[in-house]
NUKOL-408939 format. One record per residue (C-alpha): residue number from 1; residue in three letters; x, y, z. Coordinates in nm, 2 decimals. Layout:
N
 num residu   east  north     up
 NUM    ALA      X      Y      Z
...
//
This chain:
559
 num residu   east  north     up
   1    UNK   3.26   2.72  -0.85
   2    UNK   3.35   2.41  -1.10
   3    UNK   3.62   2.49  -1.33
   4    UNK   3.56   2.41  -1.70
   5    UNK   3.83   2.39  -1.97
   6    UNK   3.86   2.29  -2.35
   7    UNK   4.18   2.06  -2.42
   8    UNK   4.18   1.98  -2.80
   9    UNK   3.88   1.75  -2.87
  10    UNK   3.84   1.66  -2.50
  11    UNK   3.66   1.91  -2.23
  12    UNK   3.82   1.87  -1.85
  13    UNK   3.57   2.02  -1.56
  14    UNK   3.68   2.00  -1.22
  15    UNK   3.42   1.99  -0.94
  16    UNK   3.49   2.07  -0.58
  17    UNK   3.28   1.93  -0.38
  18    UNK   3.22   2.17  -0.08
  19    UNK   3.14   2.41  -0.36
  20    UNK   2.87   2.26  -0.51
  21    UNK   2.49   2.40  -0.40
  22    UNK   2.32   2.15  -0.30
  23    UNK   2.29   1.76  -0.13
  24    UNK   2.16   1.62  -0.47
  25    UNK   2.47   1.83  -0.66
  26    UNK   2.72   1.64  -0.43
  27    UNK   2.56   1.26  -0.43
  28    UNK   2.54   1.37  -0.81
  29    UNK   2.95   1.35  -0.83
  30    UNK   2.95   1.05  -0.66
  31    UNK   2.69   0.90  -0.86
  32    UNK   2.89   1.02  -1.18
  33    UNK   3.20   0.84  -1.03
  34    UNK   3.02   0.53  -0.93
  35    UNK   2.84   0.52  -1.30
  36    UNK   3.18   0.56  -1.48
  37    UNK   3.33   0.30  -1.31
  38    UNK   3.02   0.10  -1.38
  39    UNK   3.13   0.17  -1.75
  40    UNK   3.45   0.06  -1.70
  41    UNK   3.29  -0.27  -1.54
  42    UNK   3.11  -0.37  -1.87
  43    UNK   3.43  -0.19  -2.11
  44    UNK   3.20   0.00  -2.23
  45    UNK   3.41   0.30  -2.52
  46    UNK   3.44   0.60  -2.54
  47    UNK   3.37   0.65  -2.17
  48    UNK   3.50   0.97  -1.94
  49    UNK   3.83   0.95  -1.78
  50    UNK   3.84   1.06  -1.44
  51    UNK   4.20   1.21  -1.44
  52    UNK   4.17   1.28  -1.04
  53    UNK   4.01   1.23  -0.76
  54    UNK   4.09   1.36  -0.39
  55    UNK   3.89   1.37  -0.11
  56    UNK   3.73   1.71  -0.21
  57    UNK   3.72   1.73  -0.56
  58    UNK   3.71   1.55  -0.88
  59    UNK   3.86   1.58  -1.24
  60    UNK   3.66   1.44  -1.51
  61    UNK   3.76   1.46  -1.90
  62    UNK   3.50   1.41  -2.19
  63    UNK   3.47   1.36  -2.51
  64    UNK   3.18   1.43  -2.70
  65    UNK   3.16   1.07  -2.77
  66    UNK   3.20   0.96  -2.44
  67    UNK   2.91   1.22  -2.32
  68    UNK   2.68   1.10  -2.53
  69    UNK   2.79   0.74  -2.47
  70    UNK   2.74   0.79  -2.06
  71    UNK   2.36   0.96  -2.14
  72    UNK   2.28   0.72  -2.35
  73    UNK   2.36   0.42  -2.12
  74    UNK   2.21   0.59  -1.82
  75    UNK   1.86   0.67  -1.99
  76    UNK   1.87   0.32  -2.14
  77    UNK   1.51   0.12  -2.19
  78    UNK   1.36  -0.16  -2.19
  79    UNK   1.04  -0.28  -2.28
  80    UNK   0.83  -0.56  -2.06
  81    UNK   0.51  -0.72  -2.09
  82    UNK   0.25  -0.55  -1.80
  83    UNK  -0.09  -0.72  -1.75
  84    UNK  -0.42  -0.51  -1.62
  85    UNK  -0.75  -0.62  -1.54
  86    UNK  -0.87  -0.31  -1.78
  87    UNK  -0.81  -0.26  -2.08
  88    UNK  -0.58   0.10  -2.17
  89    UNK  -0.82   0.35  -2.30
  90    UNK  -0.77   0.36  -2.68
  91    UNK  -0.48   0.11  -2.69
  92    UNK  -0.56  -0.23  -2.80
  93    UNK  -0.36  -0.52  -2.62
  94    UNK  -0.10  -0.74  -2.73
  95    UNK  -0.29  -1.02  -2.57
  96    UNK  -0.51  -1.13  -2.34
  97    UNK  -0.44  -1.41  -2.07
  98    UNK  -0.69  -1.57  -1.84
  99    UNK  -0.57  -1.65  -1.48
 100    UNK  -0.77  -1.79  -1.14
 101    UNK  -0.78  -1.59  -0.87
 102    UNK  -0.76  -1.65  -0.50
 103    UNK  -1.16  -1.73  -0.49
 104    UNK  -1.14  -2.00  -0.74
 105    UNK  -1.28  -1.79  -1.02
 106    UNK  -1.17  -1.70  -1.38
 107    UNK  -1.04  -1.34  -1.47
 108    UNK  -0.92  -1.17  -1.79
 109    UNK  -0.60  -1.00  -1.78
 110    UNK  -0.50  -0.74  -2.08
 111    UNK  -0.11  -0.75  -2.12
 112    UNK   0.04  -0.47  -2.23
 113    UNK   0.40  -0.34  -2.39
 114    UNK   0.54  -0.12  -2.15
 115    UNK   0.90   0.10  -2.11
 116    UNK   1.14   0.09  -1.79
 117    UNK   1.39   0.25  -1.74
 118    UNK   1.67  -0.05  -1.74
 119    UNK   1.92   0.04  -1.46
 120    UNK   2.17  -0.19  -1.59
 121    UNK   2.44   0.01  -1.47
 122    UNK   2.33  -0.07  -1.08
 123    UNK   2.33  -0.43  -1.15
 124    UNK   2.72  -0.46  -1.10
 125    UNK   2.66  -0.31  -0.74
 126    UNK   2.34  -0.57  -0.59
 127    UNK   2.43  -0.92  -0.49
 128    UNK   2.10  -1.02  -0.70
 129    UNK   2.15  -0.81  -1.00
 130    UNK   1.84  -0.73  -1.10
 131    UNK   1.63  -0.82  -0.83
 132    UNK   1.43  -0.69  -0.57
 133    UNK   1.67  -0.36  -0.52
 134    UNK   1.67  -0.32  -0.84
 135    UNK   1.29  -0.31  -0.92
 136    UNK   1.23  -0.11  -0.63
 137    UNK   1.44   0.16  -0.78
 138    UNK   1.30   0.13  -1.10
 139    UNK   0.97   0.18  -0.94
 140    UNK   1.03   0.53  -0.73
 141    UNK   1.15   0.63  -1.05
 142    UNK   0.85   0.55  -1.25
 143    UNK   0.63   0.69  -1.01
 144    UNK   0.74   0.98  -0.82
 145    UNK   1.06   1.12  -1.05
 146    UNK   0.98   1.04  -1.40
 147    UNK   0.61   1.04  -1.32
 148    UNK   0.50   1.23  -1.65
 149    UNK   0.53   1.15  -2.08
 150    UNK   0.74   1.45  -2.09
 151    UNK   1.00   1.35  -1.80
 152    UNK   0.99   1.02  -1.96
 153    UNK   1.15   1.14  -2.33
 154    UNK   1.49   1.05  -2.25
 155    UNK   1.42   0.71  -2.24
 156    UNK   1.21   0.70  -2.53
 157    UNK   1.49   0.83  -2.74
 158    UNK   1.73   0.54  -2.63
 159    UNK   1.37   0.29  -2.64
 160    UNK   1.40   0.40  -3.04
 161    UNK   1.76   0.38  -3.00
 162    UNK   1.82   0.77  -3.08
 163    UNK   2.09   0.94  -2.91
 164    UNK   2.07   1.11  -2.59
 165    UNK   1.91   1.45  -2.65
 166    UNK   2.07   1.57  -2.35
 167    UNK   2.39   1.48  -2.41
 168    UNK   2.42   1.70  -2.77
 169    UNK   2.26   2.01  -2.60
 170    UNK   2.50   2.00  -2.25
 171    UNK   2.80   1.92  -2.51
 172    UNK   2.70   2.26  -2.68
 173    UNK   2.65   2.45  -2.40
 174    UNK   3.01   2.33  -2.24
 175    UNK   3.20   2.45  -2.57
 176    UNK   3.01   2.81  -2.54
 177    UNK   3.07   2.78  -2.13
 178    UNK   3.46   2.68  -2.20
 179    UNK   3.45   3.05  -2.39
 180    UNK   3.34   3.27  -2.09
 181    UNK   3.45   2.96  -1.78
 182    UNK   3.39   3.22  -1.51
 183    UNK   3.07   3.35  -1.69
 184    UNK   2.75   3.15  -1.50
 185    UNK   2.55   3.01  -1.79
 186    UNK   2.20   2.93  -1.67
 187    UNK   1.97   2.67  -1.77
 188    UNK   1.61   2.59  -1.63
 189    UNK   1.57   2.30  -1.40
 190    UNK   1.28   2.05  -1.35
 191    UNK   1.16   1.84  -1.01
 192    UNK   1.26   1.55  -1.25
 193    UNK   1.64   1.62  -1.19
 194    UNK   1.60   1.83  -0.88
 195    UNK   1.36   1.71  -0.64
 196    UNK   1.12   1.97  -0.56
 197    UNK   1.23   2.22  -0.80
 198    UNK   0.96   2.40  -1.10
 199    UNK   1.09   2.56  -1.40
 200    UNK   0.88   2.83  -1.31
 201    UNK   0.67   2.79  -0.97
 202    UNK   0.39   3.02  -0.84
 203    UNK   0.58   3.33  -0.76
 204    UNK   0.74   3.30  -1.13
 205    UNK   1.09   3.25  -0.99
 206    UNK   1.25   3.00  -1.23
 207    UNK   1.50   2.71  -1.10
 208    UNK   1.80   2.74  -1.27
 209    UNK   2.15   2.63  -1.30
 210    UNK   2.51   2.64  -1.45
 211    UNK   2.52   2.43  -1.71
 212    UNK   2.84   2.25  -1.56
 213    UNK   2.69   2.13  -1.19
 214    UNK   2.36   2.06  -1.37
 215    UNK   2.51   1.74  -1.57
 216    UNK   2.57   1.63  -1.19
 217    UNK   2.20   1.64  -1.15
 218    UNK   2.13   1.32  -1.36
 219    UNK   2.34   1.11  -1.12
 220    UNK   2.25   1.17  -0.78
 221    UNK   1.94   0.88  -0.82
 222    UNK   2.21   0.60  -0.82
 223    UNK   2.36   0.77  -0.46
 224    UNK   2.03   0.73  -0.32
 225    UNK   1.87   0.47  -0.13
 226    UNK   1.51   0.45  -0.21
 227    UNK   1.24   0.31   0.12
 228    UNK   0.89   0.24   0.14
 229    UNK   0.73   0.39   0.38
 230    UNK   0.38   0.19   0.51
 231    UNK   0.11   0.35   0.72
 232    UNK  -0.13   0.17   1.02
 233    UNK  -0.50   0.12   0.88
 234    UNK  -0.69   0.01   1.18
 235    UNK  -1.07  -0.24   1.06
 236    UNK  -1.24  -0.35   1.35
 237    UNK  -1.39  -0.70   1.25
 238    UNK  -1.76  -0.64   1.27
 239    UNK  -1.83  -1.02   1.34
 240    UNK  -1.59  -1.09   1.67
 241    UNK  -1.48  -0.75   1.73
 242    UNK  -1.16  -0.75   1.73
 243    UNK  -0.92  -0.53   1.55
 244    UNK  -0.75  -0.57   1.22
 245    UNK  -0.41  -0.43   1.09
 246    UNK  -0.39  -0.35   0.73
 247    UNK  -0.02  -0.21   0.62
 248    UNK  -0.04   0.05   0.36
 249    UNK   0.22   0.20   0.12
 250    UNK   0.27   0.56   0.14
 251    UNK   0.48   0.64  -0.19
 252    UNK   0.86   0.68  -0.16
 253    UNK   1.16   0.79   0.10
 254    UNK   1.42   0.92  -0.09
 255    UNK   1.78   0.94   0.15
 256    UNK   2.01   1.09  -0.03
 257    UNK   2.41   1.16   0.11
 258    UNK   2.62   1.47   0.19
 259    UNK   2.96   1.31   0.15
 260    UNK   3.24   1.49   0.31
 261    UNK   3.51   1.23   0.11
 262    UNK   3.47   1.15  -0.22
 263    UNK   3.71   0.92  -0.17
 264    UNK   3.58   0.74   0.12
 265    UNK   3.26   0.75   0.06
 266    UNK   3.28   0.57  -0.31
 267    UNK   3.42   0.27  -0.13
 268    UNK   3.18   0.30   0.15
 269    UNK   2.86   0.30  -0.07
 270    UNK   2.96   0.02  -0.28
 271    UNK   3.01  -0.21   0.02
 272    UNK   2.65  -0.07   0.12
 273    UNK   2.50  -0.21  -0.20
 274    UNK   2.72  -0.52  -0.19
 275    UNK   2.56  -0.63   0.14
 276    UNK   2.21  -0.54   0.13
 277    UNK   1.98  -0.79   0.25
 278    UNK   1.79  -1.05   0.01
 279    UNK   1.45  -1.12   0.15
 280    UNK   1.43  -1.52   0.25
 281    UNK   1.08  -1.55   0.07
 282    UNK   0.93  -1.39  -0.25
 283    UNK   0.76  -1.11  -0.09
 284    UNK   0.80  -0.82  -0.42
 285    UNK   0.97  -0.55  -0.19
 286    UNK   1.27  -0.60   0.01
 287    UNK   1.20  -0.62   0.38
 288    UNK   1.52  -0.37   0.47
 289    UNK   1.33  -0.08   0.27
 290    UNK   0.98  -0.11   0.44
 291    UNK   1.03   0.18   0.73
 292    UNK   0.73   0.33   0.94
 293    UNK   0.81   0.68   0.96
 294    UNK   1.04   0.88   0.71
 295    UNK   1.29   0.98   0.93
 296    UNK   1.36   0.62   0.93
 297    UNK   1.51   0.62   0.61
 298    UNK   1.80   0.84   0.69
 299    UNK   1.85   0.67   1.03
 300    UNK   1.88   0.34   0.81
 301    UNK   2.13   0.47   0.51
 302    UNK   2.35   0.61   0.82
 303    UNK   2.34   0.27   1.01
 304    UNK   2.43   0.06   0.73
 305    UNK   2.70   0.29   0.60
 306    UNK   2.83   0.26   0.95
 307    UNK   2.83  -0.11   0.94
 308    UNK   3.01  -0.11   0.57
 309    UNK   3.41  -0.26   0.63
 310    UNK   3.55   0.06   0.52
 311    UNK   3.30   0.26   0.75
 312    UNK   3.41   0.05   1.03
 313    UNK   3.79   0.05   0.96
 314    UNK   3.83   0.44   0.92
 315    UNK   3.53   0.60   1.10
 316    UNK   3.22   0.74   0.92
 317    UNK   3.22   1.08   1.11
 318    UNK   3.48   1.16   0.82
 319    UNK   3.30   1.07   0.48
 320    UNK   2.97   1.21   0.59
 321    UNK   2.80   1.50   0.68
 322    UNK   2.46   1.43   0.68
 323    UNK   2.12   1.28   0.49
 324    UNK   1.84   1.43   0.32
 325    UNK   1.50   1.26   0.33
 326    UNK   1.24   1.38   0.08
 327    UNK   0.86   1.19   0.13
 328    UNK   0.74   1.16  -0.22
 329    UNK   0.42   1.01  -0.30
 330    UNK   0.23   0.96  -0.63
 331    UNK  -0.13   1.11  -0.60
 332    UNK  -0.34   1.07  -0.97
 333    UNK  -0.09   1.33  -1.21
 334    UNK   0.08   1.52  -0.93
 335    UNK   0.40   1.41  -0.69
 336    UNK   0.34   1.55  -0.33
 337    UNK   0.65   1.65  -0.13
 338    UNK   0.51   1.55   0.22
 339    UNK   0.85   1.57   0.43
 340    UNK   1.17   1.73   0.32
 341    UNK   1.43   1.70   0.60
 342    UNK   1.80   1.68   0.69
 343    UNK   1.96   1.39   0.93
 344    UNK   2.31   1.47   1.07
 345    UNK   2.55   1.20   1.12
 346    UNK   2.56   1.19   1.48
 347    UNK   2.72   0.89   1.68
 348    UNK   2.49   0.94   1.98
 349    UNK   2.18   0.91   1.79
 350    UNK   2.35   0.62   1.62
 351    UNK   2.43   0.43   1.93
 352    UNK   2.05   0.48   2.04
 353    UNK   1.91   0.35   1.69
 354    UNK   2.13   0.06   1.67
 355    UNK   1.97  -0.04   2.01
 356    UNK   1.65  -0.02   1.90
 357    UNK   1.71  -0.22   1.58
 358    UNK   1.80  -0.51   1.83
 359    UNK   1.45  -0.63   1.87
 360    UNK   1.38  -0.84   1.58
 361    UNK   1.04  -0.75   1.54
 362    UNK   0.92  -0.41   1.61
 363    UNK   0.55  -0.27   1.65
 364    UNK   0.52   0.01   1.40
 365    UNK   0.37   0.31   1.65
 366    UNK   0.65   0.24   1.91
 367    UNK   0.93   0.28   1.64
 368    UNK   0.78   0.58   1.51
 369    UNK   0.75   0.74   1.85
 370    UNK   1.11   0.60   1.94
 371    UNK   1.26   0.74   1.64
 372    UNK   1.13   1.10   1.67
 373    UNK   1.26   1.06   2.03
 374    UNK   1.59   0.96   1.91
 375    UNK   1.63   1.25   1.66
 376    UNK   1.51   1.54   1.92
 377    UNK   1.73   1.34   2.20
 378    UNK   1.40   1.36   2.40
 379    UNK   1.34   1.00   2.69
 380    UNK   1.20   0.76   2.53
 381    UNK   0.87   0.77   2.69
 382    UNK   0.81   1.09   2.56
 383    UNK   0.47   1.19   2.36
 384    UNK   0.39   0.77   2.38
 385    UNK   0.12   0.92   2.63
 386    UNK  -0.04   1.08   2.30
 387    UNK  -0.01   0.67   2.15
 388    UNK  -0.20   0.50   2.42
 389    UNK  -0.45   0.73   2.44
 390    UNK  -0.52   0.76   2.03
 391    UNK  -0.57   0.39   1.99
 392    UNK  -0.81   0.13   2.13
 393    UNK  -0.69  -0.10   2.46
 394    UNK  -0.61  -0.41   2.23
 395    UNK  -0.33  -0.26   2.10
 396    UNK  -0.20  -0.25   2.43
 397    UNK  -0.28  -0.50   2.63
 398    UNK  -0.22  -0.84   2.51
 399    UNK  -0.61  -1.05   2.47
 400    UNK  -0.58  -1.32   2.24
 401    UNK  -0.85  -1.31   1.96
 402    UNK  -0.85  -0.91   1.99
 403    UNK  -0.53  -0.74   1.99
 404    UNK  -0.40  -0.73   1.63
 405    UNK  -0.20  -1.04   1.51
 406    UNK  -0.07  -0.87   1.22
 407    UNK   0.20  -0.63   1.37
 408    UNK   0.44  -0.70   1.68
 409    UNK   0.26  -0.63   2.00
 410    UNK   0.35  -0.32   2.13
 411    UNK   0.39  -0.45   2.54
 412    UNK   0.67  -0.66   2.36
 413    UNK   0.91  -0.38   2.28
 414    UNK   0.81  -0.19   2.56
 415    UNK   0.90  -0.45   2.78
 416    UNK   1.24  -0.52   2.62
 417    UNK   1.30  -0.14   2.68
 418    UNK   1.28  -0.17   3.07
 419    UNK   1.48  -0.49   3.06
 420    UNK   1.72  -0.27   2.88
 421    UNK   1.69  -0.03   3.12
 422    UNK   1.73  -0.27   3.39
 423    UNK   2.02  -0.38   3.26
 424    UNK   2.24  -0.08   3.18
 425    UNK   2.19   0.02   3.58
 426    UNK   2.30  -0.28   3.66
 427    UNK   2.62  -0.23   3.41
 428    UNK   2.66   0.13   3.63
 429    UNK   2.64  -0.05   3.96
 430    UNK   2.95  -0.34   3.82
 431    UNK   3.13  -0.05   3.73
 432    UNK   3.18   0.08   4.04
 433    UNK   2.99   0.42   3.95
 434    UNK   2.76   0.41   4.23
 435    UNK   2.85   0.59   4.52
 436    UNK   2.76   0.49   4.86
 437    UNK   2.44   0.71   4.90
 438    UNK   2.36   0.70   4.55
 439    UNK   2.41   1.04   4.46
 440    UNK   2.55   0.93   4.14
 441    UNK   2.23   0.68   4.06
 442    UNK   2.09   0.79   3.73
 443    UNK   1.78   0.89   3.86
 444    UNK   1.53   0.87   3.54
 445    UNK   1.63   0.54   3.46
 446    UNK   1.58   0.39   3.79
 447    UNK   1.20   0.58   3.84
 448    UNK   1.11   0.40   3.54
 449    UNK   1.23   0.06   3.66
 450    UNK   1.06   0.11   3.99
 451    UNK   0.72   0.20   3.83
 452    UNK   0.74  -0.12   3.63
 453    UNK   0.79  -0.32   3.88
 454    UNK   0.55  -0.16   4.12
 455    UNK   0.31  -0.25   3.83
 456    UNK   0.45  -0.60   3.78
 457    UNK   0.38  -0.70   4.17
 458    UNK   0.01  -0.55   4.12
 459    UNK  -0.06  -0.71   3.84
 460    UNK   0.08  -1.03   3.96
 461    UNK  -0.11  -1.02   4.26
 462    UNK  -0.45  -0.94   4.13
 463    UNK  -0.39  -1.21   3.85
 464    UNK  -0.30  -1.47   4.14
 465    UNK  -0.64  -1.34   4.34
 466    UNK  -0.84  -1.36   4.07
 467    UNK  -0.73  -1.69   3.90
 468    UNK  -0.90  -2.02   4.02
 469    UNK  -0.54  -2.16   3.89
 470    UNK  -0.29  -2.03   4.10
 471    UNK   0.09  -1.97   3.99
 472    UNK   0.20  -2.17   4.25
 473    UNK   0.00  -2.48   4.12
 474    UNK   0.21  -2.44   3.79
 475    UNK   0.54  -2.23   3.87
 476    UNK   0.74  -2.55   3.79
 477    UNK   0.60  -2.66   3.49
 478    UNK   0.86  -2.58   3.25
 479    UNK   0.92  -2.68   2.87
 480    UNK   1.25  -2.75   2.69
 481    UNK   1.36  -2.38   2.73
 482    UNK   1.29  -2.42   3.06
 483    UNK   1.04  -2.13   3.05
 484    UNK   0.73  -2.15   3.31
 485    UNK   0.42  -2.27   3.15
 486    UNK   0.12  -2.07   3.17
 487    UNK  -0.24  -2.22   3.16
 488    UNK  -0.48  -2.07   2.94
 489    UNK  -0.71  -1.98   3.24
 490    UNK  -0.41  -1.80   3.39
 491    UNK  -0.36  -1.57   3.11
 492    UNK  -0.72  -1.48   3.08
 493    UNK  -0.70  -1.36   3.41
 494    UNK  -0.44  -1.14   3.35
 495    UNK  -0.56  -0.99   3.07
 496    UNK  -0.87  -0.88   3.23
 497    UNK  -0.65  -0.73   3.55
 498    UNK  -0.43  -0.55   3.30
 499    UNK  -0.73  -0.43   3.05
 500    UNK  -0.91  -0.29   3.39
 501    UNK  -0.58  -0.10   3.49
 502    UNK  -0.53   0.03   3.21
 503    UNK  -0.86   0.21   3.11
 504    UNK  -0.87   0.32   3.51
 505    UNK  -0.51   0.44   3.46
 506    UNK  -0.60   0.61   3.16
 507    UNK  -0.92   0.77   3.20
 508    UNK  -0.78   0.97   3.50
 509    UNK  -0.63   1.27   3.55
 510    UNK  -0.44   1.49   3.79
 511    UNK  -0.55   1.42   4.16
 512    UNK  -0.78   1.09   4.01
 513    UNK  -0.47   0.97   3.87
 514    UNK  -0.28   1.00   4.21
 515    UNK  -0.56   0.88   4.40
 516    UNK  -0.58   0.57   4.16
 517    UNK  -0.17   0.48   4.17
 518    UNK  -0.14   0.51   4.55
 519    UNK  -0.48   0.37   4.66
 520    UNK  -0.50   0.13   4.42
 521    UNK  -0.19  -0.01   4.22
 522    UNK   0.00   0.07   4.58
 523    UNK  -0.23  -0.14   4.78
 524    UNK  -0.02  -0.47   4.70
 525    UNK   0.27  -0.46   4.95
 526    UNK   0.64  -0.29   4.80
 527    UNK   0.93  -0.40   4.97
 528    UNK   1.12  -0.07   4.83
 529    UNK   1.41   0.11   5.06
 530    UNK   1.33   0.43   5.18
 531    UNK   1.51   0.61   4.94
 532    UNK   1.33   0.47   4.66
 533    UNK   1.01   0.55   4.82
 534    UNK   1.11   0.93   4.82
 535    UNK   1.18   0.92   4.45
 536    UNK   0.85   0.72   4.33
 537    UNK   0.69   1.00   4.56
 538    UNK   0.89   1.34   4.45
 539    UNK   0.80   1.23   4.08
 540    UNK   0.41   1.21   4.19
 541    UNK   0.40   1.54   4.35
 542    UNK   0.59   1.71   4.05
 543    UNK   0.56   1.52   3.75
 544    UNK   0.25   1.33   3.79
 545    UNK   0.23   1.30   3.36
 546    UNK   0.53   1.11   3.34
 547    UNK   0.48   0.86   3.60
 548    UNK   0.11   0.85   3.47
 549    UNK   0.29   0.79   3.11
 550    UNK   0.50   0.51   3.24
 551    UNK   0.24   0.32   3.45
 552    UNK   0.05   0.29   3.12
 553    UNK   0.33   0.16   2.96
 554    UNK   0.40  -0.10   3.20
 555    UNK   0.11  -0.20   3.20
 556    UNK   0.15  -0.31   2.85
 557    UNK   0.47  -0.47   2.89
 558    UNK   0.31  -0.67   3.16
 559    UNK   0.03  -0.80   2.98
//
């Protein structure tokens, strides 16, 4: 429990920080510490002192001066000019402006004077001040926290430059709290300072609070990095019949921080916002927030903590527990909750996210299948069966003019993911791990390399057959990279051997499936030892899913 205590004109509260309720209550202290020393940054007066801090608590001392002054800086507004194609039902514009669209033509715009929320504070933490960051905060707010006029009133107060409401009210209620300090005194709580929470839900079982840990409600926005989560909507062009890729917000990822070191962690999370990315063009939303799935998001705040200086130099397992994801989205009046979950800090799911981020450009359904992989510590493979059987052939097999050219091809990554693979066994062979009959061979890894490459030499083959251009006619025609060139014929041809093989693989199951592999993708000669035979075979007879999983997939990666 916090202590509170009165000290002449001044009130002290301590907070310990493994005794506060929740997530948000603990990034709340560390946003309170990281806005005071925003204050400090701008010598802003009366603010509060903070008398000490340790790893596990905090000692904050406030005036009512200084309280007010901290409210009224944190709900500070602005007002900015917004322009609509329709006019605001019973509101009459400031102006109206006429612009030319992307067709040439002339439109009316109504401009508007709108409040939000100013954020200044944050500025002294983003290398472009208020920039793209900056705005994207500004707009979860708006839209998923202080979604409502009510919510808003705080900011209209310091819009009209009143003082902080909330301020005066918590000020009164700490001098009757510093009269009865082991007495809980309760106060209603709203989803606008507690995600997800009602001051009086369906069951009528209010949300409440002590007064003390509630002030520590108002801060935990600035500890949280805000994402964009963006969904696949698939058009197929009724004209040449190929398929489209349209990328679609999906409201807001909130990760918020369990710090286990106040300390630590204030020092880490500044160096966060120090070195977030700038986008290298003008696109309105910063590249490093766009995720595909909103697990993502706390995957992301606990990679780039890790790669922060102080993070690196004395080890993130101690300054953090954990992150909370909330998926909020805006739908007409109401904020939907769609995903509330909890990411642990956990260096081997670290290690295998920090691979995947290698590929610089990642198809959005393989990185959402990856990442739920990497979270459950399931292969990587796994339930990317469900994937290539939910979406048309052209997103996995590469055909110019009909697989999407809007998103990274998926055969792309999954090749990179066999090279990988390829790689790491040859990293366990250099070490000397392999024993002499291969007992110690990691078994998964090298089925999936040897079902890619029994793919690779049928696909090769049949290309080479069916070609009137034959790779030997080219296979030293190189460019400046010295990379083979391909004729145009040549990859036709392989596109229509992979496109066949996949659907056959596909459409088959069970004893189809094995007729298909062996008969078939088999019939082009393997020079395999005998040993790899048996495995390739055992995995037939008792997983025949998987292998049918993997052949699909490389497949892709081939094409």
């Amino acid at each position: 429990m916090s202590n509170i205590s009165n000290e002449g004109n001044s009130i002290v509260i301590q907070y310990h920080l493994y005794e506060l309720p929740t997530v948000q209550h603990k990034a709340g202290l560390v946003g309170l510490l990281l806005f005071i020393d925003a204050m400090a940054e701008r010598e802003m007066y009366p603010r509060p002192e903070v008398l000490n801090v340790s790893p596990t608590s905090a000692k904050i001392s406030f005036s009512e001066e200084s309280l007010i002054k901290t409210f009224n800086y944190l709900y500070d507004a602005v007002l900015i000019e917004q322009a609509v194609k329709q006019k605001w039902q019973g509101e009459e514009p400031k102006k109206v402006e006429e612009i030319i669209n992307s067709d040439g033509k002339h439109e009316k715009r109504f401009v508007y004077d709108t409040m939000q929320p100013s954020g200044n504070f944050l500025e002294i933490f983003y290398r472009d001040g208020n920039g793209i960051w900056l705005k994207l905060w500004r707009d979860m707010l708006w839209s998923v926290i202080r979604n409502s006029p009510k919510s808003r009133t705080p900011y209209k107060e310091r819009l009209n430059k009143k003082d902080s409401s909330i301020a005066k009210k918590l000020w009164a209620n700490f001098l009757k709290k510093c009269k009865r300090p082991t007495t809980l005194f309760l106060e209603n709580l709203s989803s606008s300072v507690l995600v997800g929470a009602q001051s009086c839900n369906t069951e009528l079982v209010d949300f409440t609070g002590d007064v003390v840990e509630n002030l520590l409600l108002h801060f935990w926005q600035i500890t949280s990095m805000v994402y964009v989560p963006r969904g696949v909507k698939i058009v197929k062009n009724k004209a040449t019949g190929s398929l489209e890729v349209e990328r679609e917000e999906l409201g807001y990822v909130l990760a918020i921080p369990e710090p286990l070191d106040l300390e630590l962690f204030v020092d880490e999370y500044k160096d966060l916002l120090r070195n977030l990315e700038l986008n290298d063009n003008t696109f309105w939303r910063p590249k490093k927030a766009l995720i595909d799935i909103p697990a993502e998001a706390g995957l992301e705040f606990i990679y780039r903590l890790a790669s922060s200086k102080a993070a690196q130099k004395r080890g993130l397992r101690f300054c953090l527990s954990s992150v909370e994801i909330y998926h909020l989205e805006r739908r007409r009046n109401n904020v939907k909750v769609h995903v509330a979950d909890r990411i642990v800090s956990d260096r081997s799911i670290l290690v295998a996210y920090s691979r995947l981020q290698e590929g610089k450009y990642i198809n959005p359904l393989y990185k959402s299948q990856r990442i739920k992989n990497i979270l459950d510590k399931k292969p990587w493979y796994e339930g990317m069966d469900i994937l290539l059987n939910q979406y048309d052939w052209q997103f996995f097999v590469r055909v110019n003019g009909q697989t999407p050219e809007k998103i990274p091809f998926f055969g792309y990554n999954v090749l990179k993911k066999f090279s990988d693979t390829e790689k790491d066994l040859e990293v366990f062979k250099g070490d000397g791990k392999m024993k002499e009959k291969n007992e110690a061979k990691p078994l998964e890894e090298q089925l999936e390399l040897l079902i890619y490459k029994i793919v690779q030499s049928y696909i090769w083959a049949k290309t080479d057959e069916k070609s009137e251009i034959k790779y030997k006619s080219f296979k030293d025609n190189k460019d400046e990279n010295q990379k083979t060139k391909y004729p145009p014929e040549y990859f036709e041809a392989r596109a229509k051997v992979c496109k066949d093989a996949f659907l056959a693989v596909r459409g088959r199951k069970s004893q189809a499936f094995l007729d298909y592999f062996t008969g078939t993708i088999c019939s082009i000669p393997q020079y395999l030892p005998a040993e790899d035979y048996q495995l390739v075979s055992k995995a037939l007879i008792n997983d025949w899913e998987k292998v049918k999983t993997l052949t699909l997939l490389a497949i892709s990666a081939n094409s």
